[in-house]
N, C-alpha and C positions, 0 to 999 in steps of 0.2 A: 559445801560440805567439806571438813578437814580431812585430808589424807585418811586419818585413822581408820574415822566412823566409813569413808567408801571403801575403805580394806574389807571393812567388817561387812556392809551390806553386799560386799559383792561377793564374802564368802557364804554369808546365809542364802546369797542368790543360788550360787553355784551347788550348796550342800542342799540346798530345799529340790532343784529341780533334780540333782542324782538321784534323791529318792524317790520321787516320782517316775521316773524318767526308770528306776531298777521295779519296783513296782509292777509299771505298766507292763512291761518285758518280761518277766518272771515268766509268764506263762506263754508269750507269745516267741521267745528266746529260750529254748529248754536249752542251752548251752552255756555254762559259764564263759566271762569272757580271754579268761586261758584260750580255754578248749575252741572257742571260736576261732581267736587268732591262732591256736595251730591247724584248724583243719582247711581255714582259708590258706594257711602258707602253703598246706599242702593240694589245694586246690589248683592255686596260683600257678602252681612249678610241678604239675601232674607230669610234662615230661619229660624230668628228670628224678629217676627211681632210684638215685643216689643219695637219698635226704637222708641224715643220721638226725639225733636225739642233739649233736652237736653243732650242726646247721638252725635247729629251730632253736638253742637255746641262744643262740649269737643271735639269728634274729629278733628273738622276743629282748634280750636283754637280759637275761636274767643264765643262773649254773644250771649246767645237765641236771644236776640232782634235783632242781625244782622243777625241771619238764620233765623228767621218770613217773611220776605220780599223774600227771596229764595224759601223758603217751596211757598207761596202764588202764586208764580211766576208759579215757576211748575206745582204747584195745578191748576193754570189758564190753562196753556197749555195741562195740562189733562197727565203728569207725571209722578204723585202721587198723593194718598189721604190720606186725615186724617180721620182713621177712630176711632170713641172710644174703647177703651180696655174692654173688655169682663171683667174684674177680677175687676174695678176700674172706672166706670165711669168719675171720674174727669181727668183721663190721656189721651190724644189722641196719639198715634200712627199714623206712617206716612208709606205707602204700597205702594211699586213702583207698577203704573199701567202697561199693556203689551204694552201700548204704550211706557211709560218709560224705561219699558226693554228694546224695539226694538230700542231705541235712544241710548241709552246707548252703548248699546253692537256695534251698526251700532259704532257710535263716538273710540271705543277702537279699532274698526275693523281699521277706517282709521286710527290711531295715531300708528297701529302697523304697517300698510304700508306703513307709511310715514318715522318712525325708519331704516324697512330695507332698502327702498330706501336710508337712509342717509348713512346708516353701508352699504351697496354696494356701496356710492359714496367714503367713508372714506378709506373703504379695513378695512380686521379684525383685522389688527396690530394697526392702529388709533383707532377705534372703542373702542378697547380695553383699549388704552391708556385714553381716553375720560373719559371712565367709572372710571378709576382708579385713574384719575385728581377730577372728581364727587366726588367722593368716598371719596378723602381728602377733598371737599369741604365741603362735609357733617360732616365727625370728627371736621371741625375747627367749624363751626358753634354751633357742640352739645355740644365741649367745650365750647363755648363763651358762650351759655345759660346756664350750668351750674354753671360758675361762677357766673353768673344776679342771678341765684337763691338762696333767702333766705338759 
């Protein structure tokens, strides 16, 4: 198969199983996956009650002003709160509430169930393989950004 056409089938691969793959999750994942990865960050680092809107945006990658609209979202559905910093009034901290733990952790509960069920349908020699095809996908990437970098 020429370079091209496996460009192409590996991106109709990759675009055919997102949608599937968003789909199936829709309803089993009531969380977009912003809001996932901030309330897992905030899971992760429960304790340190020093998290700002400017810690998650360096983690996620992305400006405060595209995590202001997340945080609010959350905040809406009761989450997490912003609460002001004890040391600094002008800094607000963001505090997963126990609702947002129970969301959180429910959400990693199904995406771990859903993993084994894959790795039981793959068999551990696939499984395996997967991870280690992943695994180069990730090096060619950290290369690629490295070069971009200044």
């Amino acid at each position: 198969m020429e370079t091209m056409d496996l460009a192409q089938k590996f991106l109709d691969t990759m675009d055919s199983g997102m949608r599937h793959n968003m789909l199936r999750n829709r309803d089993m994942m009531p969380l977009r996956p912003g809001e996932f990865a901030l309330l897992a960050y905030l899971d992760r680092n429960e304790e340190n009650r020093d998290i700002k809107v400017s810690d998650i945006s360096r983690f996620m990658g992305v400006t405060p002003p595209t995590v202001t609209p997340v945080v609010s979202r959350l905040e809406e559905k009761g989450f997490l709160n912003r609460e002001v910093d004890r040391n600094d009034r002008r800094v607000t901290n963001l505090v997963l509430t126990q609702k947002g733990r129970t969301m959180i952790r429910d959400c990693m509960q199904r995406r771990l169930q859903t993993t084994q069920a894959l790795i039981a349908f793959l068999g551990n020699e696939d499984a395996l393989e997967v991870i280690r095809l992943l695994e180069r996908v990730i090096q060619f990437e950290q290369q690629a950004l490295s070069r971009e970098e200044p």
